[in-house]
N, C-alpha and C positions, 0 to 999 in steps of 0.2 A: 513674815520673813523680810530682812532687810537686805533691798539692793545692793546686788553686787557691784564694787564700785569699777567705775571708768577705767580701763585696762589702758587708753588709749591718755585717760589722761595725766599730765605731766605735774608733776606736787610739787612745791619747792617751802625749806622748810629755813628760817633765817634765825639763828641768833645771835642774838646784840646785848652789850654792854650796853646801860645807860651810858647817856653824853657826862662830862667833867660836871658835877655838883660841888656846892660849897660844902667846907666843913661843919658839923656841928657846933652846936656852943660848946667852948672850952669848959672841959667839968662835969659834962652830961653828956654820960653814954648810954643814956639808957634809948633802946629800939623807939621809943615816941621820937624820939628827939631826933636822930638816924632815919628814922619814916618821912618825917619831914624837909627835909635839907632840897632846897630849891637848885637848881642846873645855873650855872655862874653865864654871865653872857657870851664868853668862849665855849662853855656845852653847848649853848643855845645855836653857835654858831657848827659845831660840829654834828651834832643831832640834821640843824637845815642842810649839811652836806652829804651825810649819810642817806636821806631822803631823796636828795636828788640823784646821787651813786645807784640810788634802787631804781629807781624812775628810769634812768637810762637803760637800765638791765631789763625793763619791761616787766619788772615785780611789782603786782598790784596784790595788795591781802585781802584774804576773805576775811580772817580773824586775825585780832591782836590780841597777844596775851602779854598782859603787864603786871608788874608787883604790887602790892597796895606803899607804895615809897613813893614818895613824889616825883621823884627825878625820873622814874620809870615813866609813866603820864607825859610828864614834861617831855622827856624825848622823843614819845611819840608827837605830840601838839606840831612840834617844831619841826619834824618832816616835812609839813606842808600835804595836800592835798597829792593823791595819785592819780586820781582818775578823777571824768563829769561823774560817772559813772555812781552807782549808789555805794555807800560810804560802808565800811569793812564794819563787821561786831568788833566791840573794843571790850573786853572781858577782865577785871581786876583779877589777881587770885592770888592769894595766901600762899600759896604753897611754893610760889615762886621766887618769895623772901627766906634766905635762909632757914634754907628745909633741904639741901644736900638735891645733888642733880638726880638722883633716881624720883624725887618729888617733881622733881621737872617731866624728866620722861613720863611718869604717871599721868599727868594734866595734858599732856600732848597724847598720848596713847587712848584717852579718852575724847578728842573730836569726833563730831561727826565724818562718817566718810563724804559725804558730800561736800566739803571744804579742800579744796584745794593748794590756798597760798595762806600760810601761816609766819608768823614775825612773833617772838617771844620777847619781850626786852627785860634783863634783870640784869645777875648782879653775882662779880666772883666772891667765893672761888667756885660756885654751884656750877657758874654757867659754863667758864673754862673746862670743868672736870667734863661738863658734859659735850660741850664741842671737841673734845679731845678724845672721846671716850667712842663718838660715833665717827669721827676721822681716820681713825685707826693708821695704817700706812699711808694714808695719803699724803699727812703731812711730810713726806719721801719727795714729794712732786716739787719741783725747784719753786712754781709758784705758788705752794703754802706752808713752805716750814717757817715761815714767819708765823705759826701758829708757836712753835714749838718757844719760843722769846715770850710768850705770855699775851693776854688778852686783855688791854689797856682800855681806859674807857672810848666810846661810841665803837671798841672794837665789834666787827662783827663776821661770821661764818655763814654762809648759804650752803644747802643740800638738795637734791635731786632726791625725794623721795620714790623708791620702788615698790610700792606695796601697800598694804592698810596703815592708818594710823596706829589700830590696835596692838599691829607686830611690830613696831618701830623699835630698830635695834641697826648694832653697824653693818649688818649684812643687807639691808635694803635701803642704804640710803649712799650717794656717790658728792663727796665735797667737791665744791663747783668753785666758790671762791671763799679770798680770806682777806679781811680789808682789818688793820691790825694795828692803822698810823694814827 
């Protein structure tokens, strides 16, 4: 039988836009070519900013979950370290590339309970559908209807998880911030 998790403990769940990438080569749209597209030195520099936004907030992850897209990767690299402390699982996955946000929620609903601090970094409109989707009214709150203008790149959402991973839905989770410049 698996432990019942930490009633006491505090989850916080973050999704992030990758940082600004360059374009593809003109004339190739095909997903290889779109998988690869490197984070321009302005991502690079908004990625290191977004890191440091989380840092202040005392957000350290247990796991990261990232697209198999480069710029995904890359914006994580470009955080910078959080903690001495030993270094978060960094988990690629498929499902987080243009597979529609209920594919999101599915990979997040599948952590273990033992994980606490989670960071997702992908890619709209998956990721928007789904930070808007678990926000519900909040974005009512004078400091987050800058969600409701869209979710630009290194934009990102934090939540207050209330419950298991397994149930994760808008009724157990409370938007805490929305960082959207």
């Amino acid at each position: 039988m698996a432990a019942a998790p930490d009633a006491a403990a505090t989850r916080t769940l973050v999704l992030m836009r990758h940082a600004e990438a360059f374009p593809g080569p003109y004339g190739d749209p095909s997903p290889h070519s779109d998988l690869g597209r490197p984070l321009t030195p302005g991502g690079r520099r908004q990625a290191h900013e977004r890191g440091t936004q989380l840092r202040e907030i005392g957000f350290v992850p247990e796991l990261v979950l990232i697209s198999p897209a480069m710029r995904s990767g890359e914006t994580y690299a470009a955080f910078g370290p959080f903690s001495t402390t030993a270094a978060p699982q960094v988990r690629q996955d498929g499902r987080l590339y243009e597979c529609g946000s209920a594919s999101i929620l599915d990979v997040l609903r599948e952590v273990p309970e033992k994980i606490n601090n989670i960071i997702v970094i992908g890619h709209n409109p998956d990721l928007y559908h789904l930070v808007m989707d678990l926000a519900g009214h909040a974005i009512d709150d004078p400091d987050k209807i800058i969600l409701i203008r869209g979710f630009p790149v290194a934009s990102l959402a934090c939540f207050t998880v209330h419950g298991p991973w397994h149930a994760l839905a808008r009724k157990q989770v409370s938007l805490t911030r929305a960082l959207c410049n």
